[in-house]
C-alpha positions as a LaTeX table, in Angstrom:
\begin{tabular}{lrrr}
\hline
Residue & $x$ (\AA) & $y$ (\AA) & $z$ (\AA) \\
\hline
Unk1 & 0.00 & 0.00 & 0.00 \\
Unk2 & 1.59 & 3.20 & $-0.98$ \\
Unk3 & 2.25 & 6.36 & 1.71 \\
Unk4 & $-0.47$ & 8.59 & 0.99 \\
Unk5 & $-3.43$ & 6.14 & 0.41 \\
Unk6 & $-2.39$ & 4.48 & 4.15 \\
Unk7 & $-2.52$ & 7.67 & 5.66 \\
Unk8 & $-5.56$ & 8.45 & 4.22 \\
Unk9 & $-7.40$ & 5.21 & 5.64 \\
Unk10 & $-5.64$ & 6.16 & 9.16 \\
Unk11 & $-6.93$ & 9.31 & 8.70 \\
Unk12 & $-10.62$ & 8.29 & 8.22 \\
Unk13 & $-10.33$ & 5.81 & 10.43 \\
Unk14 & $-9.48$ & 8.11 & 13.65 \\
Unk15 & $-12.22$ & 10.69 & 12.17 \\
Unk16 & $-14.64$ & 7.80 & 12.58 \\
Unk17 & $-13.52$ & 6.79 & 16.41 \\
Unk18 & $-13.60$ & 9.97 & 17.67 \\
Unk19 & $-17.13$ & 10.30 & 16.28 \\
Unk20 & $-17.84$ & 6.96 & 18.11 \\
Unk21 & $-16.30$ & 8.58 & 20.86 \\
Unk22 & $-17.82$ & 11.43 & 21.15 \\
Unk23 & $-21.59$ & 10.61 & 20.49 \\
Unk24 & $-20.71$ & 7.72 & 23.38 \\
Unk25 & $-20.16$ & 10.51 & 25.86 \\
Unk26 & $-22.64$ & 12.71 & 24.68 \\
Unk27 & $-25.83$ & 10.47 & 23.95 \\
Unk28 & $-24.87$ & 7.64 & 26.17 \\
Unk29 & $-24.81$ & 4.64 & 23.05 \\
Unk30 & $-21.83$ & 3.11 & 22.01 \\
Unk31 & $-22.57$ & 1.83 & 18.33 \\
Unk32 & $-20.23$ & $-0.78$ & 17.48 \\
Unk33 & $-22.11$ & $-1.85$ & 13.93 \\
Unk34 & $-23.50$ & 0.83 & 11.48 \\
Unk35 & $-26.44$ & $-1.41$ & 9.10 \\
Unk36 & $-25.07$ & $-4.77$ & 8.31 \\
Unk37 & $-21.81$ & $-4.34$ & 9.16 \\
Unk38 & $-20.43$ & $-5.23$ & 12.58 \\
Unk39 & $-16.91$ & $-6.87$ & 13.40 \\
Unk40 & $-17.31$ & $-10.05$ & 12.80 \\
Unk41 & $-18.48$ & $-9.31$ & 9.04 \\
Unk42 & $-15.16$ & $-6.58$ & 8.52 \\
Unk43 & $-13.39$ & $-9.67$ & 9.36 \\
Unk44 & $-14.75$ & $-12.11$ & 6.90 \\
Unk45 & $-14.05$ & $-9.35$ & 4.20 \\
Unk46 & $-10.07$ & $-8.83$ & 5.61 \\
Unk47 & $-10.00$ & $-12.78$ & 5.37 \\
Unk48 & $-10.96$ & $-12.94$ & 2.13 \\
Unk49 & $-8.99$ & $-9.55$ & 0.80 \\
Unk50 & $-5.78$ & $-11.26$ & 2.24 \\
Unk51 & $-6.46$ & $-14.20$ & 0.36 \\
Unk52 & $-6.82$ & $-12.34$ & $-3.24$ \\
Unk53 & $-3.93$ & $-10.48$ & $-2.13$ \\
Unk54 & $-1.64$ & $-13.60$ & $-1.75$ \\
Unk55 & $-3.28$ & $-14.72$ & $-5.42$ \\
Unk56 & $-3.13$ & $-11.27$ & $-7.20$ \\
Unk57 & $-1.28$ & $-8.16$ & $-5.73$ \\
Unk58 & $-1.46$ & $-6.11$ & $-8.32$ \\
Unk59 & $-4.47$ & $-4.92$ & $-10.45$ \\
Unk60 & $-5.63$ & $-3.80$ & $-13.92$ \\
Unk61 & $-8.20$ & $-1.32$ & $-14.14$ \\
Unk62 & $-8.20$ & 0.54 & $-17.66$ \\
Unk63 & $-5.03$ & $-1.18$ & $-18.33$ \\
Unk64 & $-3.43$ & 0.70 & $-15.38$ \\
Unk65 & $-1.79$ & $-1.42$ & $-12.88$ \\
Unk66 & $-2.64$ & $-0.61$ & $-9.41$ \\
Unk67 & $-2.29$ & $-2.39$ & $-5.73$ \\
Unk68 & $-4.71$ & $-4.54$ & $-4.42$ \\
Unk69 & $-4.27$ & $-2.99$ & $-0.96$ \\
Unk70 & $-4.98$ & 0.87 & $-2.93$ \\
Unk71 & $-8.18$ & $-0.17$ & $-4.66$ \\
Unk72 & $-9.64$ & $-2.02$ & $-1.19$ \\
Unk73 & $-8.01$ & 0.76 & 1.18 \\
Unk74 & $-9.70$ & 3.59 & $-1.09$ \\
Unk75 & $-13.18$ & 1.29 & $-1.10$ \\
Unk76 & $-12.93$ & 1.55 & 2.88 \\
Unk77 & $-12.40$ & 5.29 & 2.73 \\
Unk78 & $-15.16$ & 6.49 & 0.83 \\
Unk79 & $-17.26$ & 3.76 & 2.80 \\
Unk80 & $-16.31$ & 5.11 & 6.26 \\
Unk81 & $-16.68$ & 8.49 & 4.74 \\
Unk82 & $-20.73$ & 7.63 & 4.52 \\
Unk83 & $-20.51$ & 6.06 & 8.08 \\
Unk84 & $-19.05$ & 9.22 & 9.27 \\
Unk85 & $-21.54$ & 12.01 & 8.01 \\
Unk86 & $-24.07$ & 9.87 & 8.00 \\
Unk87 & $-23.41$ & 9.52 & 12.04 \\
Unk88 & $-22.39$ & 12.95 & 12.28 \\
Unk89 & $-25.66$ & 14.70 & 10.61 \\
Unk90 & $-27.91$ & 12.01 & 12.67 \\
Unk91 & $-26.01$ & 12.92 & 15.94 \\
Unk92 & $-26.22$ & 16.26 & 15.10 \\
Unk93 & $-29.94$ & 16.55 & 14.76 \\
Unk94 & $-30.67$ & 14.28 & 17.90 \\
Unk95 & $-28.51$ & 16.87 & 20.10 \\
Unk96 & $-30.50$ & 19.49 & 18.29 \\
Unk97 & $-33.95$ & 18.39 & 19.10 \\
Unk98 & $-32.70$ & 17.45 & 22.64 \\
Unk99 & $-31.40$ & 21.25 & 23.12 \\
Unk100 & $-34.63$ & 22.39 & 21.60 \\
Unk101 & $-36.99$ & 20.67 & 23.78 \\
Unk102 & $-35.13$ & 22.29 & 26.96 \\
\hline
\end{tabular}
């Protein structure tokens, strides 16, 4: 996995615990799974990614060759990107009504 994309994923990745953080503290619910993903399904999917990745490391799309690792790390940013304002705009307007109703 090259530099920039890992620090990318780190970098979503932290932005999504400290959301999980803070609505813990502030609402009182720790949310471990968001829809049908929970732990135990992330780690079915790592399983099989390391598998392909033993198979095929490197990629073709539109005769470019890319890593494996890139493609799936950049599929796991954009999809904790949705996690993250999705939780962040529903938060958001929970602590909103609860202020309002004060």
């Amino acid at each position: 996995m090259t530099g920039v994309v890992a620090l990318a994923l780190l970098i979503a990745y932290f932005m999504l615990s400290i959301e999980i953080y803070l609505a813990t503290y502030t609402i009182g619910v720790f949310k471990l799974s968001y829809g049908i993903w929970g732990p135990t399904e992330l780690r079915i999917i790592l399983s099989i990614g390391t598998l392909v990745l033993l198979a095929k490391p490197i990629v073709r799309i539109w005769g470019s060759p890319y890593f494996l690792c890139d493609i799936g790390a950049a599929g796991a940013i954009a999809a904790i990107g949705v996690i993250l304002l999705t939780s962040v705009v529903r938060n958001t307007l929970r602590l909103y009504n609860e202020e309002r109703l004060q």
